[in-house]
N, C-alpha and C positions, 0 to 999 in steps of 0.2 A: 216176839218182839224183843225182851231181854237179851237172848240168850247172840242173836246176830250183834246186839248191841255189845254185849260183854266181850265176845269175838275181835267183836272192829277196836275195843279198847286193849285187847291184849297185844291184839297185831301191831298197834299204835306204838304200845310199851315197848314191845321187844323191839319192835323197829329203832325206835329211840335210843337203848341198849346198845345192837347189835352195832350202830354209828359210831359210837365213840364220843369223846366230847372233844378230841384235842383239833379234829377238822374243821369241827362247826363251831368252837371256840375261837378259832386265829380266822374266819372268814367272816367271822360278826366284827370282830375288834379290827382285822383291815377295812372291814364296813364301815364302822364308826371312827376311824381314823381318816377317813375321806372323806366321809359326808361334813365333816368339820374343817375341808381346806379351806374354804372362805374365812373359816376365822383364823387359822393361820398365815394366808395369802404366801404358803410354801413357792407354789410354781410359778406364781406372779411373779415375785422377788428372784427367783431364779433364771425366769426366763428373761428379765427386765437386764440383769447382773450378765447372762450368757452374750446375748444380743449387743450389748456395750461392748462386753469382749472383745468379742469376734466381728463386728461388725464392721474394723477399722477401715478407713481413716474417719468416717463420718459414725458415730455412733448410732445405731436405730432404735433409739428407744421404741417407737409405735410397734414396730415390730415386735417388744417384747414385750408390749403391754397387750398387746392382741394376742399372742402366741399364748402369756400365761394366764391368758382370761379361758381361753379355748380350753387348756389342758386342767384348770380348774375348773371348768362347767363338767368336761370328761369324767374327772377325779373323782367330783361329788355326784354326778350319775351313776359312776361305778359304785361305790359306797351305796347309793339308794340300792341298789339292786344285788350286791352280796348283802346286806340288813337282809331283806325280802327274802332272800332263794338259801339264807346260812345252815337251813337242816337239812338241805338237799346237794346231793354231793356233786359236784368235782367241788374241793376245796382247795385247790389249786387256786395262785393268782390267772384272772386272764387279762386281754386286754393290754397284756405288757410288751407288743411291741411300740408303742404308742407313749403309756405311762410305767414307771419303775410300780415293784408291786408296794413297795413302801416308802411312805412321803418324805418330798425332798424337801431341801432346804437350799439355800444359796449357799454358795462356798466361801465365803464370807464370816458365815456363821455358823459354828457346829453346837447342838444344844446339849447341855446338860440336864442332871437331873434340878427340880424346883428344891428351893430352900424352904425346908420344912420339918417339924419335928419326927414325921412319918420315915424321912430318910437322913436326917442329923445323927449320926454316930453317938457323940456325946456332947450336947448343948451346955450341960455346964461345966464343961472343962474349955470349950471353946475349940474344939474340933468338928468342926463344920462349914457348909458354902453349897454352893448351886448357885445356878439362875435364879434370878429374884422376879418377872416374870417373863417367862419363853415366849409364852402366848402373844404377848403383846408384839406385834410387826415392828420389830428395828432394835425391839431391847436390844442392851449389852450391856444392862446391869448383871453383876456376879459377884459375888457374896464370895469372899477370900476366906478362907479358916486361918486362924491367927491365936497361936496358943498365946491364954492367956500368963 
């Protein structure tokens, strides 16, 4: 009984190994970057912003309030299911005729990094800035660097 045991654990390992990390690293974090669309409400805002657009002479908004509810229900299904399937290969985006493999934003708004002392150059000199926060739907707080 060990010894099948020890077997299935080597096979396990090397399997693990032989994978690499850089495939099933970037299929976990595009996992987890989708399953988080609801909090960012990415394709809602964009599909809402498209639709307006393009929609002329009468705006359709419902149209882009349905279209980026859809494509967020998609996004975050996808996300559940690259988390799940991430040590198992293709690690390829799929699904991208439908969704981009990495999350949009409205053209509106292009984000930056967060203001923080993890990516502040040098805070007491006062060369620094970012997004104050991204996360929150509509920011366009941003933090200017301003030598002192």
């Amino acid at each position: 009984m060990r010894k099948p045991l020890v077997l299935l654990a080597a096979t396990i390992g090397l399997a693990i190994l032989a994978t690499g990390c850089a495939g099933p690293e970037k299929k976990f974090s595009r996992g987890m970057a989708n399953v988080t669309e609801f909090a960012r409400l990415g394709e809602w805002r964009r599909s809402v912003e498209q639709a307006a657009i393009w929609s002329y002479p009468s705006p359709n908004y419902s149209y882009g309030l349905v279209s980026g509810f859809n494509k967020s229900l998609a996004r975050t299904g996808l996300g559940i299911y690259e988390i799940v399937t991430f040590p198992i290969p293709s690690y390829g985006p799929i699904f991208t005729n439908y969704l981009s493999p990495s999350p949009v934003y409205p053209d509106s708004y292009h984000p930056r990094l967060v203001a923080g002392p993890e990516f502040d150059t040098d805070t007491a000199l006062g060369f620094s800035g970012g997004d104050f926060a991204p996360i929150v739907p509509g920011s366009r707080f941003h933090v200017q660097s301003q030598p002192h």
